[in-house]
Backbone as a ProteinNet text record, in pm:
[ID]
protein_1_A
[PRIMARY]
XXXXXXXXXXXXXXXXXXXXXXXXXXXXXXXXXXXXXXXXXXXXXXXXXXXXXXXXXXXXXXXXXXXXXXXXXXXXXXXXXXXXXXXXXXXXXXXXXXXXXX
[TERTIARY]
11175.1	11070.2	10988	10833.9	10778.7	10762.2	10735	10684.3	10575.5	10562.3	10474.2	10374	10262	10141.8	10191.2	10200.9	10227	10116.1	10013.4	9916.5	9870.3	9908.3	9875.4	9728	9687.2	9538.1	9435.1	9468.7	9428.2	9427.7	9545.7	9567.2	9584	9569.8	9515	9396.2	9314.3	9217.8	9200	9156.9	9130.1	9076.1	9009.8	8968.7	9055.8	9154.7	9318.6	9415.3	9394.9	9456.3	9353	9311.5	9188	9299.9	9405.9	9493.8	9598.5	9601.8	9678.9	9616.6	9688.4	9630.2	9701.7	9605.9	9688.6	9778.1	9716.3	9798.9	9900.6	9950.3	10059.9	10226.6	10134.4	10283.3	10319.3	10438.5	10562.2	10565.6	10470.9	10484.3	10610	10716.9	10835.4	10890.4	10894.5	10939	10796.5	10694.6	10547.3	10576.3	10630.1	10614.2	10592.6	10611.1	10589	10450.2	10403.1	10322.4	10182.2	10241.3	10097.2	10081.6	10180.1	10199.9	10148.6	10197	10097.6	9996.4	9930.8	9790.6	9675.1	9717.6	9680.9	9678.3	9775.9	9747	9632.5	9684.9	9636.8	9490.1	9441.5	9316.8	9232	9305.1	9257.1	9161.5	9104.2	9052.4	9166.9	9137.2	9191.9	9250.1	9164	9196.2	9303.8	9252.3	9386	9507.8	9562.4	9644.9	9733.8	9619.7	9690.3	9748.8	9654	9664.9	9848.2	9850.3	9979.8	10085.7	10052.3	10190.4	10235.3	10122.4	10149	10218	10121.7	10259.9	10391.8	10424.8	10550.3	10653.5	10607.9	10653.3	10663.5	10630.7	10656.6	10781.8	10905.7	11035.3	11021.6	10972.5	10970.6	10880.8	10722.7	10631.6	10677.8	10759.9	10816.9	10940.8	10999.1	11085.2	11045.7	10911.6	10863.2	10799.7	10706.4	10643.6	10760.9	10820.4	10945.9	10996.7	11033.6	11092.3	10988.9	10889.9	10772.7	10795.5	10789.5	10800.5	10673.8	10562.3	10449.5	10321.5	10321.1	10174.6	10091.5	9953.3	9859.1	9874.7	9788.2	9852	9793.6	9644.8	9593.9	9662.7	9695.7	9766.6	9920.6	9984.4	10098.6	10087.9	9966.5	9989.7	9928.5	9889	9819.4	9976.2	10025	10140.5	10256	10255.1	10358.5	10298.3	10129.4	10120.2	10149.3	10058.9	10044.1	10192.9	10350.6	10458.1	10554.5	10485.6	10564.9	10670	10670.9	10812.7	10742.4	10851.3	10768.6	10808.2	10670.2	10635.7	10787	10872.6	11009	11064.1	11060.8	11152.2	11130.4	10991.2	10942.1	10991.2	11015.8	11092.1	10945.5	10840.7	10715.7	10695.9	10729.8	10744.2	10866.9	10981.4	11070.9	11030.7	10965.4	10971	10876.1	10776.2	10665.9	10737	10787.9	10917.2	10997.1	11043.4	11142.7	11067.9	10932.8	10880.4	10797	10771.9	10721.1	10809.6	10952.2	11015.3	11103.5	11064.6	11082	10972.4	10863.9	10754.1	10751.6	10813.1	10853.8	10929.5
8866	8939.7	8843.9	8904.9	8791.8	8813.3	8763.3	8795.3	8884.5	8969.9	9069.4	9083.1	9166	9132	9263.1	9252.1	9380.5	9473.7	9429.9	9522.2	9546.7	9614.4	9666.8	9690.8	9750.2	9782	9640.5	9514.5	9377.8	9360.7	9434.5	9389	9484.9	9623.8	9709.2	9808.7	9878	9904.2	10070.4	10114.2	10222.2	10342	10325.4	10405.6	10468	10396.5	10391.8	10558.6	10536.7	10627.3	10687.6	10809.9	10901.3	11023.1	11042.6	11121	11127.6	11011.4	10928.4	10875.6	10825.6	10712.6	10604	10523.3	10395.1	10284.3	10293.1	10212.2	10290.5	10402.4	10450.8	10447.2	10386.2	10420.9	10242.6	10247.7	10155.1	10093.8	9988.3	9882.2	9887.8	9913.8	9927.2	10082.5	10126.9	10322.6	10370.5	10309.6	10364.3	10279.8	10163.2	10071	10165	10260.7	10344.2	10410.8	10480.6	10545.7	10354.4	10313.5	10219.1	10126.3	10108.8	10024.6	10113	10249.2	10336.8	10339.9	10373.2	10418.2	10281.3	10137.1	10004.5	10013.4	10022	9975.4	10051.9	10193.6	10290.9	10321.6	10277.4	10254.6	10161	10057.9	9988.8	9838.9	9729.7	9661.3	9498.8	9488.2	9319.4	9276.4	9246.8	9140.5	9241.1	9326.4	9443.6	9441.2	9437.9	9445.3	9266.6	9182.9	9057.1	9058.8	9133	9081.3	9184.3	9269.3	9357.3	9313.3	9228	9153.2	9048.8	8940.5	8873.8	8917.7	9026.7	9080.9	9120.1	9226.1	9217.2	9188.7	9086	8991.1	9093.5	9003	9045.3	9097.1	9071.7	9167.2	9303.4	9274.4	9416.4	9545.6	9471.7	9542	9616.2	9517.9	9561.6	9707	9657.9	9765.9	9925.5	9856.4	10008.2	10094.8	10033.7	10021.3	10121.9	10042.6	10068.5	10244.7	10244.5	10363.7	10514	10434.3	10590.4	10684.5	10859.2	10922.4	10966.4	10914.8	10929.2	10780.6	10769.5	10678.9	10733.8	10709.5	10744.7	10695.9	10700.1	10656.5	10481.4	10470.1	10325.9	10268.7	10272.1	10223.6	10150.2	10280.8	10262.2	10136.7	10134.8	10050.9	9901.5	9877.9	9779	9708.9	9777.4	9730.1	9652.8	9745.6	9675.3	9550.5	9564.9	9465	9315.7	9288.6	9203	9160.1	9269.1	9204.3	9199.5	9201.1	9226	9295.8	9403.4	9472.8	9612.1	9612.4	9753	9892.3	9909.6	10107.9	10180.8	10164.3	10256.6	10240.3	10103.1	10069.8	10133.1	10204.5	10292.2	10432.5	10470.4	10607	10687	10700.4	10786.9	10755.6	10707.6	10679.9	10742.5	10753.3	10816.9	10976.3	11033.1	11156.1	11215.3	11125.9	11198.8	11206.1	11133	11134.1	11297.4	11279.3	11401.3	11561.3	11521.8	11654.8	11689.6	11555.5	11598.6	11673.6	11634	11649.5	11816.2	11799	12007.8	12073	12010.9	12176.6	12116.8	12056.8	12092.5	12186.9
9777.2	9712.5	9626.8	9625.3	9547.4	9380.7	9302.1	9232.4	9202.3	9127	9109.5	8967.5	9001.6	8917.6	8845.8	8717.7	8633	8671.4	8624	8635.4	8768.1	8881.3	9018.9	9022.4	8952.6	8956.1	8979.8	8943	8981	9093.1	9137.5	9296.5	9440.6	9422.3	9484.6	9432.7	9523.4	9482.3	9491.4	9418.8	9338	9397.4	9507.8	9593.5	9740.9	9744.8	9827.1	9728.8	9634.4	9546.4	9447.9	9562.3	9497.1	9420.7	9461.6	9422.2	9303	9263.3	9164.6	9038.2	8964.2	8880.5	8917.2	9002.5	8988	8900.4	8823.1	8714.2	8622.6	8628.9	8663.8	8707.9	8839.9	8971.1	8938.8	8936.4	8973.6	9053.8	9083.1	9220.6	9300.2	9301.8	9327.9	9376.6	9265.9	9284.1	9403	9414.3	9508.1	9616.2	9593.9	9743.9	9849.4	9897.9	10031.5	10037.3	9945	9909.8	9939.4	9881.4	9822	10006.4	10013	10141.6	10283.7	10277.7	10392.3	10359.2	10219.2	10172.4	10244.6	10156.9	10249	10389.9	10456.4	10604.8	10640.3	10626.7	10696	10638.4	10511.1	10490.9	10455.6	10460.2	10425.7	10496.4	10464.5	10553.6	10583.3	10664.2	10687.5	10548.4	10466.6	10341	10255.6	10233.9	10161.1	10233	10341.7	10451.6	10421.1	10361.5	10410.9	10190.1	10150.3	10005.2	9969.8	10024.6	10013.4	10091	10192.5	10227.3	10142.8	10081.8	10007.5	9901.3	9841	9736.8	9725.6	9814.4	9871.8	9957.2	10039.4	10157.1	10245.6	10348	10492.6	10499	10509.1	10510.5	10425.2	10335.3	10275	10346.8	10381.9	10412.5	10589.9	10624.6	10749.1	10756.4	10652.4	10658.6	10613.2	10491.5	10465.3	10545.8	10666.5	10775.6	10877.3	10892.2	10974.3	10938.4	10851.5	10782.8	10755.8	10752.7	10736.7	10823.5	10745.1	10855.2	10944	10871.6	10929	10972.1	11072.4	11041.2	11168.1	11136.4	11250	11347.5	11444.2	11556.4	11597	11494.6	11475.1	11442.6	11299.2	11191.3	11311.1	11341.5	11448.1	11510.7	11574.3	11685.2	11609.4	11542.8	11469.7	11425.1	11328.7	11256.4	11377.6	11442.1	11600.4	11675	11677.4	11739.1	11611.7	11511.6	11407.3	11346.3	11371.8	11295	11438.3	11556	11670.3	11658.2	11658.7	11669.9	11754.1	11829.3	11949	11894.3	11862.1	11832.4	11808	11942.2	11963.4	11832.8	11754.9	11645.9	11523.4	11505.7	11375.1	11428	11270.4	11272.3	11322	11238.8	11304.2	11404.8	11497.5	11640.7	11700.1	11662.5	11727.3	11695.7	11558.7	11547.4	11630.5	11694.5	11755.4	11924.9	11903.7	12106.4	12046.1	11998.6	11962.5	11927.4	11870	11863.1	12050.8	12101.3	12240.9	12294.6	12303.7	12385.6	12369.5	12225.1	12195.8	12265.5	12254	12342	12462.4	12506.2	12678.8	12716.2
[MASK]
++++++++++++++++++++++++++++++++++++++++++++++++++++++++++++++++++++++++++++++++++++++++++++++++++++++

């Protein structure tokens, strides 16, 4: 893990968390929350500035563990940390809900 910027608000941006107060949440206790909000809205440089912050192992596993990601976001994250789609849980839940309305 890397070192971390106390103040989060320096280092993510404010418009990601229209719902929140950012400077608030717990870089740590939010890691999930802040790390979907980024990928999934965020641009290139936000994407590279949030791995830096919490390393790649971390950002992978949070990635990994979501029960939700879009289906961009999805496939972006699988291609850029190579690990195939099957291995994210929001990927197994969307196999498992197909396979109920059959």
């Amino acid at each position: 893990m890397t070192t971390k910027e106390a103040d989060i608000t320096k280092v993510f941006k404010k418009k990601y968390f229209w719902d929140t107060d950012l400077s608030s949440l717990d870089p740590e206790e939010s890691r999930c929350l802040i790390i979907e909000r980024v990928f999934s809205l965020g641009s290139v440089q936000d994407v590279k500035e949030t791995i830096n912050y919490y390393g790649k192992d971390e950002v992978v596993e949070v990635l990994c563990n979501l029960p939700y990601l879009d289906p961009k976001t999805l496939n972006f994250v699988s291609v850029i940390f190579k690990v195939p789609r099957e291995e994210f849980r929001c990927h197994q839940n969307q196999q498992s809900t197909k396979k109920q309305e059959s």
